[in-house]
PAMARLO-389392 format. One line per field, with one value per residue: chain; residue in one letter; x, y, z of N, C-alpha, C, O, CB in turn; residue number from 1. Coordinates in steps of 0.2 Angstrom, whole numbers, plus 5000, padded with zeros to 4 digits. Last residue first. Glycine has a CB too. Layout:
<sites>
cadena = [A, ...]
residuo = [A, ...]
n_px = [X, ...]
n_py = [Y, ...]
n_pz = [Z, ...]
ca_px = [X, ...]
ca_py = [Y, ...]
ca_pz = [Z, ...]
c_px = [X, ...]
c_py = [Y, ...]
c_pz = [Z, ...]
o_px = [X, ...]
o_py = [Y, ...]
o_pz = [Z, ...]
cb_px = [X, ...]
cb_py = [Y, ...]
cb_pz = [Z, ...]
num = [NUM, ...]
</sites>
This chain:
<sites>
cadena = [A, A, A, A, A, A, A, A, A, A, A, A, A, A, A, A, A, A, A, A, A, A, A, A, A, A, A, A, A, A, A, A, A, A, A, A, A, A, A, A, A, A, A, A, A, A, A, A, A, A, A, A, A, A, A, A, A, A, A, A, A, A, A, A, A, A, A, A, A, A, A, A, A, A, A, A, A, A, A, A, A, A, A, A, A, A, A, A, A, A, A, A, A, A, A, A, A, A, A, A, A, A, A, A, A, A, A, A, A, A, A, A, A, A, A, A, A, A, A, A, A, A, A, A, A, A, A, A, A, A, A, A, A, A, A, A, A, A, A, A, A, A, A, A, A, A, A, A, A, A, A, A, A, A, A, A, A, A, A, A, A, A, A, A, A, A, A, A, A, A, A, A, A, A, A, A, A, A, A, A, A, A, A, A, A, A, A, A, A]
residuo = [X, X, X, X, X, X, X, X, X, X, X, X, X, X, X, X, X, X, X, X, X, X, X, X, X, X, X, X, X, X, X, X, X, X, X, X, X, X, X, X, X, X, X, X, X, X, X, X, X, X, X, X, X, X, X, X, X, X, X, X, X, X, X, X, X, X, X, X, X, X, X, X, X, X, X, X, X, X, X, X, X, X, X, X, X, X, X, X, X, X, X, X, X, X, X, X, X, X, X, X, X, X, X, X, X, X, X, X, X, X, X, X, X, X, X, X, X, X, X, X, X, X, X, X, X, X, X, X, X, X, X, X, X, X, X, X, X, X, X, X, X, X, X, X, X, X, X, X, X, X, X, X, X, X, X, X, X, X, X, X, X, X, X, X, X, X, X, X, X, X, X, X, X, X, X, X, X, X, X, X, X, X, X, X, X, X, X, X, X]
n_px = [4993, 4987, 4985, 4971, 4959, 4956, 4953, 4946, 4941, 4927, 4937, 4939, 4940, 4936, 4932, 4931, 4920, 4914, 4908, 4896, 4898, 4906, 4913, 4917, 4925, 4929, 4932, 4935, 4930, 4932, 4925, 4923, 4908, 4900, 4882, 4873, 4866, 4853, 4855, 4858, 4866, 4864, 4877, 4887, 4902, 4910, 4922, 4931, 4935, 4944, 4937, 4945, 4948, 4960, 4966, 4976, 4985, 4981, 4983, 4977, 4985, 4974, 4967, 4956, 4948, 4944, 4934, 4927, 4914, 4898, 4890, 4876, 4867, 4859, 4849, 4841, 4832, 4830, 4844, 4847, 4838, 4845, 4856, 4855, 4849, 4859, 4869, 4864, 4860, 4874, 4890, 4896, 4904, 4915, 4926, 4932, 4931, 4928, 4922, 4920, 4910, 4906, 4894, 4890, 4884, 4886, 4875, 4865, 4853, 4855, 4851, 4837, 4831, 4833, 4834, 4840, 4843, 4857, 4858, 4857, 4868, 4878, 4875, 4878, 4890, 4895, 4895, 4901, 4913, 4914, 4919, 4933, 4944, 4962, 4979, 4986, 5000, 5012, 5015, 5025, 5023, 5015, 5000, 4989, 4983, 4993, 5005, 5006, 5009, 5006, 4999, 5002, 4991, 4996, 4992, 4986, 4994, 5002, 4996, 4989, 5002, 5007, 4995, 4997, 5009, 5006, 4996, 5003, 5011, 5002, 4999, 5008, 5012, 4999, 5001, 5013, 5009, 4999, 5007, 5014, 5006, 5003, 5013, 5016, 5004, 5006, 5018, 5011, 5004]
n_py = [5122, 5107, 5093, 5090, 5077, 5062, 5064, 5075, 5076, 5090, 5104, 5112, 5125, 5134, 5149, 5156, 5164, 5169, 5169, 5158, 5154, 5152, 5165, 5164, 5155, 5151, 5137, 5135, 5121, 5115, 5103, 5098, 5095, 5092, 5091, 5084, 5091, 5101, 5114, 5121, 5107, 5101, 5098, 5094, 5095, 5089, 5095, 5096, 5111, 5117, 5129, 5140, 5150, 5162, 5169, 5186, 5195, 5202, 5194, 5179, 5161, 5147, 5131, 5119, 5103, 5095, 5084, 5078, 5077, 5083, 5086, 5097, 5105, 5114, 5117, 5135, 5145, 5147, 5146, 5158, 5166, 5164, 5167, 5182, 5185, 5178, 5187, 5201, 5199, 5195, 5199, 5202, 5193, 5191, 5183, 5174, 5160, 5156, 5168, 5171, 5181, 5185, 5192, 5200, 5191, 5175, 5162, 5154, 5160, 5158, 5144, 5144, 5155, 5142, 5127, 5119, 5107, 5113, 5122, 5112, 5105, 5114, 5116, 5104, 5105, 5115, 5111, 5101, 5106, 5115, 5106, 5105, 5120, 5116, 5114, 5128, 5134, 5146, 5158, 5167, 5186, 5196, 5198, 5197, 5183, 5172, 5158, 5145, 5127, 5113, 5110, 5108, 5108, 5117, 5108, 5103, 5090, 5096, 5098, 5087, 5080, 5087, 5085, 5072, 5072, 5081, 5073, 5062, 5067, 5069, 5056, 5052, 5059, 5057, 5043, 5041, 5050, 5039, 5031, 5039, 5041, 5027, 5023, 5032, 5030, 5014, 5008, 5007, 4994]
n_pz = [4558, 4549, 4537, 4524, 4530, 4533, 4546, 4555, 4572, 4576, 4581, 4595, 4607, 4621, 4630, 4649, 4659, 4675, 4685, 4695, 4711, 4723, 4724, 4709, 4695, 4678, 4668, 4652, 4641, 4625, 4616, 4601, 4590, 4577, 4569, 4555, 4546, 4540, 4537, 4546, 4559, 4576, 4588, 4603, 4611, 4626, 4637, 4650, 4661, 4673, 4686, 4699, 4709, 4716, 4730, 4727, 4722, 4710, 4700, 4710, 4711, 4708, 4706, 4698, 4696, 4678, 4670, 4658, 4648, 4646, 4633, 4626, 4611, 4602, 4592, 4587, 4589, 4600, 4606, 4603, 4610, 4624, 4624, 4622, 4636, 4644, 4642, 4648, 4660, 4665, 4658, 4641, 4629, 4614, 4602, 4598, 4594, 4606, 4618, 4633, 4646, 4662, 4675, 4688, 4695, 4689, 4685, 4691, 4688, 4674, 4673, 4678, 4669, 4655, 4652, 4642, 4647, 4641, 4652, 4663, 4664, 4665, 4679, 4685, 4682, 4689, 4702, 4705, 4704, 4713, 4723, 4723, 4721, 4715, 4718, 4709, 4702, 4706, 4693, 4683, 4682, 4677, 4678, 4671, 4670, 4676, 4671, 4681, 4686, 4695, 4707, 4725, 4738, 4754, 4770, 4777, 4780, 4789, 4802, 4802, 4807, 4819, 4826, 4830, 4837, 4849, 4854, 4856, 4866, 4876, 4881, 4884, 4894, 4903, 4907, 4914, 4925, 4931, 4933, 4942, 4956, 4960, 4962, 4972, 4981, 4983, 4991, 5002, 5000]
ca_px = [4993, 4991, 4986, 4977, 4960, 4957, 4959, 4945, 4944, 4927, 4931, 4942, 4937, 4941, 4930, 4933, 4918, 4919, 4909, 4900, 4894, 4900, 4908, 4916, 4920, 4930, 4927, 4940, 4928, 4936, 4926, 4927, 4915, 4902, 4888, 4875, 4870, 4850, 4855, 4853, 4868, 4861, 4872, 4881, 4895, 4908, 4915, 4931, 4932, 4945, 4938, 4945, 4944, 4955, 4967, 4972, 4986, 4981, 4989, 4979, 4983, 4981, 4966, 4961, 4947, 4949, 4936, 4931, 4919, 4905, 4892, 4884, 4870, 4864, 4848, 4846, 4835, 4824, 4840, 4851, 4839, 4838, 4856, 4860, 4846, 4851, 4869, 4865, 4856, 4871, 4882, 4897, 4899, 4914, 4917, 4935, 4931, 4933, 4921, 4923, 4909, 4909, 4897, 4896, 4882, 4889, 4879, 4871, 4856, 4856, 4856, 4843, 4832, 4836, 4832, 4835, 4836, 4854, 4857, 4851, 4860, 4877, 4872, 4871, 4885, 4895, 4890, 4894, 4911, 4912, 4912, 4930, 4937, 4954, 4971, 4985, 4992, 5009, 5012, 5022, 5029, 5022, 5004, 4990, 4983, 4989, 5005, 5001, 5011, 5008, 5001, 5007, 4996, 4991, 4996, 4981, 4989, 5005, 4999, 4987, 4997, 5010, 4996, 4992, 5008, 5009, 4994, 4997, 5014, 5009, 4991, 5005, 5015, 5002, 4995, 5013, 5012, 4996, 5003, 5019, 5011, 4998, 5012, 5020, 5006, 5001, 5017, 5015, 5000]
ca_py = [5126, 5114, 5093, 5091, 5084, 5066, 5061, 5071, 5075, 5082, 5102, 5109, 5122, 5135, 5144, 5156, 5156, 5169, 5174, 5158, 5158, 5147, 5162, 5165, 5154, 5156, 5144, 5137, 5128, 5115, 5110, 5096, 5099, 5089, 5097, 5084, 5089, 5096, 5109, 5121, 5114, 5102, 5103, 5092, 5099, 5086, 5095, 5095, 5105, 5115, 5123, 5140, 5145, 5162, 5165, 5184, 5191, 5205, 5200, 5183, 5168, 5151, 5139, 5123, 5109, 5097, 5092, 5077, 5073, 5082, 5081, 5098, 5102, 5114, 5112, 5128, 5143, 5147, 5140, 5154, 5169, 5164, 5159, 5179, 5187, 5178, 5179, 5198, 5199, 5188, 5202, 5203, 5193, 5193, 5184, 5182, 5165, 5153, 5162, 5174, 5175, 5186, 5186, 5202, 5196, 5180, 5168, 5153, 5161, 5166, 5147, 5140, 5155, 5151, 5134, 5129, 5110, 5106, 5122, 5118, 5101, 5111, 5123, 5110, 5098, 5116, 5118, 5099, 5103, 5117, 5108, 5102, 5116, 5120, 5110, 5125, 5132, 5139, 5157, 5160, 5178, 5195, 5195, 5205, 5192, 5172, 5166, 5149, 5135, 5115, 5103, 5112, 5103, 5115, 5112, 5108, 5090, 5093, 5106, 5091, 5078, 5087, 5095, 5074, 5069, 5082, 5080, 5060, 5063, 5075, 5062, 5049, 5062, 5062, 5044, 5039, 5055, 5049, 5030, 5035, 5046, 5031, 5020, 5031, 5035, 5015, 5010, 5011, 5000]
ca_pz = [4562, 4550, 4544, 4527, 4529, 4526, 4544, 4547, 4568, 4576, 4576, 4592, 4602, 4617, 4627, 4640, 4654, 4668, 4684, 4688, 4705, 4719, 4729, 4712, 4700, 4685, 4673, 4658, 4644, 4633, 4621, 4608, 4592, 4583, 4568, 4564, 4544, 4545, 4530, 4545, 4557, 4568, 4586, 4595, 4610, 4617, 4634, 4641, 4657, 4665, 4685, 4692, 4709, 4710, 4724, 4729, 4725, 4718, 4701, 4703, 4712, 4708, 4709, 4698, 4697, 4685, 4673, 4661, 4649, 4652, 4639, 4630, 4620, 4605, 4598, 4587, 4580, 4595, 4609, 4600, 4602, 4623, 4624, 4618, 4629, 4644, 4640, 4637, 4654, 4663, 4659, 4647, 4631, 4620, 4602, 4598, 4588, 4604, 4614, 4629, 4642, 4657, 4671, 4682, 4691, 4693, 4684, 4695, 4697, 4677, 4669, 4681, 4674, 4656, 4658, 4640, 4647, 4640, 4646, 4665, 4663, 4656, 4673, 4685, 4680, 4680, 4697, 4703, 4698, 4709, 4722, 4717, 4726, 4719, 4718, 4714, 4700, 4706, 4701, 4682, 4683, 4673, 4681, 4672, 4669, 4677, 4673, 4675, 4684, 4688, 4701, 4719, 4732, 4745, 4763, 4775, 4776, 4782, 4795, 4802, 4802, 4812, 4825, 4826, 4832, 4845, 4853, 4853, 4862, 4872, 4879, 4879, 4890, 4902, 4904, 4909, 4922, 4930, 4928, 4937, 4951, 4954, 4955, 4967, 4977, 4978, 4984, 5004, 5000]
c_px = [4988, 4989, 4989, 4979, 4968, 4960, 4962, 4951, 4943, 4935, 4934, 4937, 4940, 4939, 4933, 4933, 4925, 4920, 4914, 4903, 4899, 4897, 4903, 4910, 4924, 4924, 4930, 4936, 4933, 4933, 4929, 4929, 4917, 4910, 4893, 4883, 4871, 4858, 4852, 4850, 4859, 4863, 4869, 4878, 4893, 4901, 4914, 4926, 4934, 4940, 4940, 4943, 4942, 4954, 4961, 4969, 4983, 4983, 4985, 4984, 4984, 4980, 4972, 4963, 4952, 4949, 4940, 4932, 4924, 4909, 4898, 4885, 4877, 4865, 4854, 4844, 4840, 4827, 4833, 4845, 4843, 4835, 4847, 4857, 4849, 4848, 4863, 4865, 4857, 4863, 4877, 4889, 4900, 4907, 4918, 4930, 4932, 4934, 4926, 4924, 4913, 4911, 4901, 4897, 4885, 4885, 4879, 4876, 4861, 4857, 4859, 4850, 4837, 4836, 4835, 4830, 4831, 4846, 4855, 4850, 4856, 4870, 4875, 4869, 4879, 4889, 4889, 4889, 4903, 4912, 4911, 4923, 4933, 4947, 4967, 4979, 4990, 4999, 5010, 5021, 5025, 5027, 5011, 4997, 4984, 4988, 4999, 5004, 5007, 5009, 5003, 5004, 4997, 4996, 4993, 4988, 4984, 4998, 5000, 4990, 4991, 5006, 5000, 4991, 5002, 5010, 4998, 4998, 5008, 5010, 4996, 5002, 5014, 5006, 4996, 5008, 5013, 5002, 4999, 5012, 5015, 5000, 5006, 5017, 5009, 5001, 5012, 5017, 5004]
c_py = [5129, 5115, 5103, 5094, 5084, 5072, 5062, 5067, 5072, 5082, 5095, 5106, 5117, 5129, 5142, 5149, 5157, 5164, 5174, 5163, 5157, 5147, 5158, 5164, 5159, 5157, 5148, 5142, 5128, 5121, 5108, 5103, 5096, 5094, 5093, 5089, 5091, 5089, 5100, 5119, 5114, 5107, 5100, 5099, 5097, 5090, 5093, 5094, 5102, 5111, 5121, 5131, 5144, 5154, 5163, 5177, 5184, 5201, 5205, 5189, 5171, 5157, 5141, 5130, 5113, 5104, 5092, 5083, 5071, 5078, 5084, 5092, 5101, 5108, 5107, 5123, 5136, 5144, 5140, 5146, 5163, 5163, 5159, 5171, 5182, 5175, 5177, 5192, 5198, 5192, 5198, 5205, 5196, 5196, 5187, 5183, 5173, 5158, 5161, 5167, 5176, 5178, 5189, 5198, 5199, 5186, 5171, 5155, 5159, 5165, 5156, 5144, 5152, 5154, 5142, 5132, 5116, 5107, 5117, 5121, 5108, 5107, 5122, 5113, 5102, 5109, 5118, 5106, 5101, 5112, 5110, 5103, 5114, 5115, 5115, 5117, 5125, 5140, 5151, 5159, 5173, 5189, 5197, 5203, 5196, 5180, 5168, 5154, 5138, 5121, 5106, 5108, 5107, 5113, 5112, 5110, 5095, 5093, 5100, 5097, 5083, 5087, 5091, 5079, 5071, 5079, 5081, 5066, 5064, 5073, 5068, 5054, 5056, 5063, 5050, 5041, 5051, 5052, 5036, 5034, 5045, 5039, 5024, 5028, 5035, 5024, 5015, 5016, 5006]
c_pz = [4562, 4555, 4544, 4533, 4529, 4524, 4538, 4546, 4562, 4570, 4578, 4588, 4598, 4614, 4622, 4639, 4651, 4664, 4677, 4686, 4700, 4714, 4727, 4720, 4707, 4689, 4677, 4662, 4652, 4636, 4624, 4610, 4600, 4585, 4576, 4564, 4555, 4546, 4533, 4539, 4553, 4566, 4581, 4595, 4603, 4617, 4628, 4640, 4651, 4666, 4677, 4689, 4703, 4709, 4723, 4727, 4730, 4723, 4708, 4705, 4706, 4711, 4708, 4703, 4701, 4689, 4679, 4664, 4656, 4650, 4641, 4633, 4618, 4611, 4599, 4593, 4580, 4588, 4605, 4601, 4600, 4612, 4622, 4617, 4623, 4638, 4639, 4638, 4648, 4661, 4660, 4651, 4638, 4622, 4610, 4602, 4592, 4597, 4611, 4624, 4637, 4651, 4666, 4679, 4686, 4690, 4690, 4691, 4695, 4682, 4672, 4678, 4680, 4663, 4661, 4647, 4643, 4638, 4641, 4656, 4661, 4656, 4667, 4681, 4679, 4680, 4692, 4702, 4697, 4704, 4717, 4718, 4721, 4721, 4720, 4717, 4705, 4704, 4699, 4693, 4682, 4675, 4674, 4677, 4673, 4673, 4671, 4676, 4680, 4689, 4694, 4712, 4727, 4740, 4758, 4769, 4772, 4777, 4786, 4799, 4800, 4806, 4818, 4821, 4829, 4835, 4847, 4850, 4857, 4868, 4874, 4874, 4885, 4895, 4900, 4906, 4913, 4924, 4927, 4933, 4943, 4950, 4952, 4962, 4971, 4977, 4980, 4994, 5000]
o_px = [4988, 4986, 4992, 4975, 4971, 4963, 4968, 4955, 4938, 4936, 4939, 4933, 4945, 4935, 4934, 4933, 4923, 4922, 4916, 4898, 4905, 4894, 4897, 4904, 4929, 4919, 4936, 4936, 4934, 4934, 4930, 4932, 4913, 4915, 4889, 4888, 4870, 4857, 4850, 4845, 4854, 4863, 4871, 4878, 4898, 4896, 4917, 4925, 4937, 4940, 4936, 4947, 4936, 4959, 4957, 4970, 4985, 4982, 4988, 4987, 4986, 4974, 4976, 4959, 4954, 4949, 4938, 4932, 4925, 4906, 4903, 4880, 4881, 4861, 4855, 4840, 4843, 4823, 4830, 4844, 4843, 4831, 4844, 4856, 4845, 4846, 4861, 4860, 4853, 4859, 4876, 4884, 4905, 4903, 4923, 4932, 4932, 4940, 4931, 4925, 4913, 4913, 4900, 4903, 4883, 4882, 4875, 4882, 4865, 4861, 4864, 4854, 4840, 4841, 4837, 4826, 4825, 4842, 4851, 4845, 4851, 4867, 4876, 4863, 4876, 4884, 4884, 4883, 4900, 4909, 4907, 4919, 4930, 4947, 4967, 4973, 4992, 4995, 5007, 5025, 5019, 5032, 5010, 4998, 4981, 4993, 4998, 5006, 5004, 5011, 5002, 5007, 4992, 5002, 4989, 4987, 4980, 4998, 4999, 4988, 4988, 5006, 4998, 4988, 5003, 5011, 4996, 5000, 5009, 5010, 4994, 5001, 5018, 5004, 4994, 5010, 5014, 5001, 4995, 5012, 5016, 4998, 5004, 5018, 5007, 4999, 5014, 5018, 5001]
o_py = [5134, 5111, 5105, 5099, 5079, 5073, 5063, 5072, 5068, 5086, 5094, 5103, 5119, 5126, 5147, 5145, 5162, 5159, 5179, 5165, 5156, 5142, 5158, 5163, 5159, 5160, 5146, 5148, 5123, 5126, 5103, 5108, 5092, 5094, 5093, 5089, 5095, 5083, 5095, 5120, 5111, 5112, 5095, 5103, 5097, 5090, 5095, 5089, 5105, 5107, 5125, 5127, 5146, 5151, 5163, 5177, 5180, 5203, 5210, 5189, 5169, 5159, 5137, 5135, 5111, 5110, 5089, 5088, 5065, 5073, 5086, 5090, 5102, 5109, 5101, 5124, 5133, 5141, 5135, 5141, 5163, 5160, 5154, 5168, 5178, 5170, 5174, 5190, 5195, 5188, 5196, 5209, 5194, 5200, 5185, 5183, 5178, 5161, 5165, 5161, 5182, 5173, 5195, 5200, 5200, 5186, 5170, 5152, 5163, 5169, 5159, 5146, 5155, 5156, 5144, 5136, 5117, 5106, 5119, 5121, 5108, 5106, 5127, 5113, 5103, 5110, 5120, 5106, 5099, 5114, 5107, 5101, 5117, 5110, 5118, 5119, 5119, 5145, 5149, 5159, 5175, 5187, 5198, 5207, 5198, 5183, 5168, 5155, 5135, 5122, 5103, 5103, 5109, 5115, 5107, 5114, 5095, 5096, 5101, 5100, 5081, 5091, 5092, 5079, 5071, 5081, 5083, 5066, 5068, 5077, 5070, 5056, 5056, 5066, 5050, 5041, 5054, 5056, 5037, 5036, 5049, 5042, 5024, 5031, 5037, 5025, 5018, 5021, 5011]
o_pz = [4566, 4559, 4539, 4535, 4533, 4519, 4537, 4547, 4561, 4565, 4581, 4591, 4596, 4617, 4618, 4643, 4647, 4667, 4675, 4682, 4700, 4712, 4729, 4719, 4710, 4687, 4680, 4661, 4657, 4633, 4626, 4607, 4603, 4581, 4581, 4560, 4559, 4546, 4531, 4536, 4555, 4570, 4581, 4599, 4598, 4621, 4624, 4643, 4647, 4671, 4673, 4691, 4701, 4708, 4728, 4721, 4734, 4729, 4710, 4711, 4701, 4712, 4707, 4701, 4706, 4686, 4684, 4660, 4659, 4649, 4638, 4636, 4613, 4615, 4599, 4597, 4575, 4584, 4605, 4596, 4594, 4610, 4619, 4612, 4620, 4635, 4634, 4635, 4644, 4661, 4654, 4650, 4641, 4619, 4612, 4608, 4588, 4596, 4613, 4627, 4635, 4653, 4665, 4678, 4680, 4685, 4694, 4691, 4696, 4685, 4671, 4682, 4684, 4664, 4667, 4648, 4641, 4633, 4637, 4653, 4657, 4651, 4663, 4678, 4674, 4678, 4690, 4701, 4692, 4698, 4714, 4713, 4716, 4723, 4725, 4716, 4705, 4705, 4693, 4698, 4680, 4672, 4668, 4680, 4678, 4673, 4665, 4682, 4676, 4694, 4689, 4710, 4723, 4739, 4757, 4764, 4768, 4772, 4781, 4795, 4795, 4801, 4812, 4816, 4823, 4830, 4841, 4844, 4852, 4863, 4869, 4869, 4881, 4891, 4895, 4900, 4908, 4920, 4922, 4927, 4938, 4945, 4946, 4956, 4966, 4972, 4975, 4992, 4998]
cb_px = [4998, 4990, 4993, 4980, 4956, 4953, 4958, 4943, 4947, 4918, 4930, 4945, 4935, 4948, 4924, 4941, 4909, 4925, 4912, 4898, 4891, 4895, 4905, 4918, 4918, 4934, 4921, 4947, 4918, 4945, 4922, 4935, 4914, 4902, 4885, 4877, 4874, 4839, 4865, 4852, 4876, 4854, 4874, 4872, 4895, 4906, 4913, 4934, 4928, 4954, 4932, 4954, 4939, 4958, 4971, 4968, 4988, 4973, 4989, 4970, 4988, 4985, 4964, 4962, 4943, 4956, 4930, 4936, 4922, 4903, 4893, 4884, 4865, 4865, 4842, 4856, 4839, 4822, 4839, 4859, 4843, 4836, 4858, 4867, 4848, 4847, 4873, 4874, 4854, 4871, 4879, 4904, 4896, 4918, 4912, 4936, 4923, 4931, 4916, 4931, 4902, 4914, 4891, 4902, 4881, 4896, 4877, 4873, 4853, 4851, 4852, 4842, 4828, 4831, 4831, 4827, 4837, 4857, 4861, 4856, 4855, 4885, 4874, 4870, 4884, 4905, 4892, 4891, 4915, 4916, 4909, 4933, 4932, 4950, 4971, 4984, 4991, 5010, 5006, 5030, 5034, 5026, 5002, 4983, 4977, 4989, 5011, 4993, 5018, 5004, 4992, 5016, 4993, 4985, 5003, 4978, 4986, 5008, 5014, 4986, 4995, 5013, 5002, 4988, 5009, 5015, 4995, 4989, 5017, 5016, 4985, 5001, 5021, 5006, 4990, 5014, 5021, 4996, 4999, 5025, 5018, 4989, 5011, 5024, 5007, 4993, 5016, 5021, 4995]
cb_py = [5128, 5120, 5085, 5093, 5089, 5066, 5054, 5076, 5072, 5077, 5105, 5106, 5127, 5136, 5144, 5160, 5155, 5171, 5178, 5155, 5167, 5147, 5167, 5168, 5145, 5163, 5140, 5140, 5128, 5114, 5114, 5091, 5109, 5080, 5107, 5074, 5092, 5092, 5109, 5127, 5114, 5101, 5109, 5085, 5108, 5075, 5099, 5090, 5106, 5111, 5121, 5142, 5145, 5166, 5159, 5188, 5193, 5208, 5206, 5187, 5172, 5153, 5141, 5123, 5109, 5096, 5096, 5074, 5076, 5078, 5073, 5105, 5092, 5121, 5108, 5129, 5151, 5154, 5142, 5155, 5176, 5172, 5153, 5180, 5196, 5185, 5175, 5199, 5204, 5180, 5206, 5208, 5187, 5197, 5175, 5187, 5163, 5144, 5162, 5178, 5174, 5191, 5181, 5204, 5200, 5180, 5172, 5147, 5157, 5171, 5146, 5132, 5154, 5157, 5130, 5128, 5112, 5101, 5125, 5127, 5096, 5104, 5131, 5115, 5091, 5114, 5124, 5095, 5097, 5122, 5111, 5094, 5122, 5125, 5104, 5130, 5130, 5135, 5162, 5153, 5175, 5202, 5187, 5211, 5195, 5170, 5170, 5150, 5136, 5114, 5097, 5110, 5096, 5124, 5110, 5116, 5088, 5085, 5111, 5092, 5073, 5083, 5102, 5075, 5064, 5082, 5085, 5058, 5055, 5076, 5068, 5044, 5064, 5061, 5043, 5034, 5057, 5055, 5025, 5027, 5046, 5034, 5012, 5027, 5038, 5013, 5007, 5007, 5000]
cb_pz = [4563, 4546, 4546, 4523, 4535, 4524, 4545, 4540, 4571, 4571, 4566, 4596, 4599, 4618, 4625, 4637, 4647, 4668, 4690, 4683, 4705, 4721, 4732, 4709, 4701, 4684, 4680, 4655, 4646, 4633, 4624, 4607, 4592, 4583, 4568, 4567, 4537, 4539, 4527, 4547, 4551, 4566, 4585, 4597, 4611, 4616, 4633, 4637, 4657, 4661, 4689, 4689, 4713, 4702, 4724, 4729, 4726, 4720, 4691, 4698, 4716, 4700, 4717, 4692, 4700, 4682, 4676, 4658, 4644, 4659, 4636, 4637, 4625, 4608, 4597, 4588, 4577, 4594, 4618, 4603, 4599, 4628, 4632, 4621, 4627, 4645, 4645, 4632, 4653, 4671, 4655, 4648, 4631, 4622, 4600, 4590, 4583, 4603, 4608, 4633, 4640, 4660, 4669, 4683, 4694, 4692, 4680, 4697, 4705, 4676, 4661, 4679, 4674, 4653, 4664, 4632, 4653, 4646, 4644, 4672, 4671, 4653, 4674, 4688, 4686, 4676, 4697, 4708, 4697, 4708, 4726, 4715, 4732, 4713, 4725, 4716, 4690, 4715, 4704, 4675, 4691, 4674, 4683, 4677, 4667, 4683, 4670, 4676, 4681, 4682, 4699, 4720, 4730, 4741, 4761, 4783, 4778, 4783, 4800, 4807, 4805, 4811, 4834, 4829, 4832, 4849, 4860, 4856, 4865, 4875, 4890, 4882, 4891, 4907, 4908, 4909, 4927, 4940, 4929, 4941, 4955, 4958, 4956, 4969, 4979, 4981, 4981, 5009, 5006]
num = [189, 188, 187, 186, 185, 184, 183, 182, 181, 180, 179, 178, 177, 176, 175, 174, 173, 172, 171, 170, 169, 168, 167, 166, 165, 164, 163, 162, 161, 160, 159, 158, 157, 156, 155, 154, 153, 152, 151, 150, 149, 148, 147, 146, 145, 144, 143, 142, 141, 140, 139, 138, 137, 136, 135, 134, 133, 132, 131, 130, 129, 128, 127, 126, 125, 124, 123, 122, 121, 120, 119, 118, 117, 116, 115, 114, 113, 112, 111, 110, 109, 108, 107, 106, 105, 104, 103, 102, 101, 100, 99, 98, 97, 96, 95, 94, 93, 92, 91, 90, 89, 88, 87, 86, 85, 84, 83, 82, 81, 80, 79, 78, 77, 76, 75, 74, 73, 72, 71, 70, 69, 68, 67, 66, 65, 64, 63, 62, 61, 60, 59, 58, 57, 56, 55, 54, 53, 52, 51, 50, 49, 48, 47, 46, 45, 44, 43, 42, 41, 40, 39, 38, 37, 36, 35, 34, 33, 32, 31, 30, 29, 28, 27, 26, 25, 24, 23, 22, 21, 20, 19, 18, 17, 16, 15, 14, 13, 12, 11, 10, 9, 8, 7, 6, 5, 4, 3, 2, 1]
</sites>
């Protein structure tokens, strides 16, 4: 009995620097994991060096899912909440859109006269800083877009659309393009 402080000193202080030991090992595990994974370089607008391009927030992929079903649909409504207000839209031919009234107006006049869709392929979601240094939520897709031209001939292209998302919203599309491969055609730049 003369023991029993001792031993309850000794299993109080072993229980102790278990409980230190744990604490510490976890806090590592913990900084390591919040680091952000590096997966390539952009120099970003209005920048002049190349800034990591970072893992972004892949929620955003089930925005876009949303709003290629929403056009898909021609629900113009769906299609405008989850514009930014300031949306900006930049096509593969030069073409610029700003404003989710014009886009509105614009898918609205196109959706009478065609029947555009869109599949998903594949998307990664990306962030960097911009030239305020702030970092920007970017997701790449690839896209396969059908249409009929107006000879009634199936028309197929390979998108790639590059979002910029803000707080969830979409605030910037560019669109870049690629016609179905001919093998026949001669090959250029």
């Amino acid at each position: 009995m003369k023991n029993l402080p001792y031993k309850s000193m000794l299993v109080f202080l072993s229980f102790t620097c278990l409980l230190l030991t744990s604490c510490l090992n976890n806090s590592e595990e913990t900084s390591t994991a919040k680091a952000p994974t590096e997966i390539g370089s952009a120099m970003m607008e209005g920048t002049s060096e190349m800034t990591p391009i970072l893992v972004g927030e892949t929620s955003n992929q089930a925005v876009w899912l949303e709003y290629i079903q929403a056009h898909n649909d021609r629900d113009l409504d769906k299609i405008a909440e989850i514009n930014a207000d300031d949306w900006e839209g930049y096509t593969a031919d030069g073409s610029v859109l700003k404003g989710t009234a014009a886009h509105i107006e614009t898918l609205d006049n196109w959706f009478k006269t065609a029947s555009p869709k869109w599949q998903v392929k594949w998307m990664i979601a990306n962030a960097a800083k911009n030239k305020d240094g702030v970092i920007e939520q970017w997701l790449t897709t690839g896209n396969d877009y059908t249409d009929v031209d107006p000879d009634g001939s199936p028309i197929f292209e390979y998108n790639i659309h590059d979002i910029l998302f803000v707080d969830g919203k979409i605030k910037k599309i560019n669109v870049y393009k690629r016609a179905q491969p001919v093998e026949s055609a001669e090959f250029s730049y």
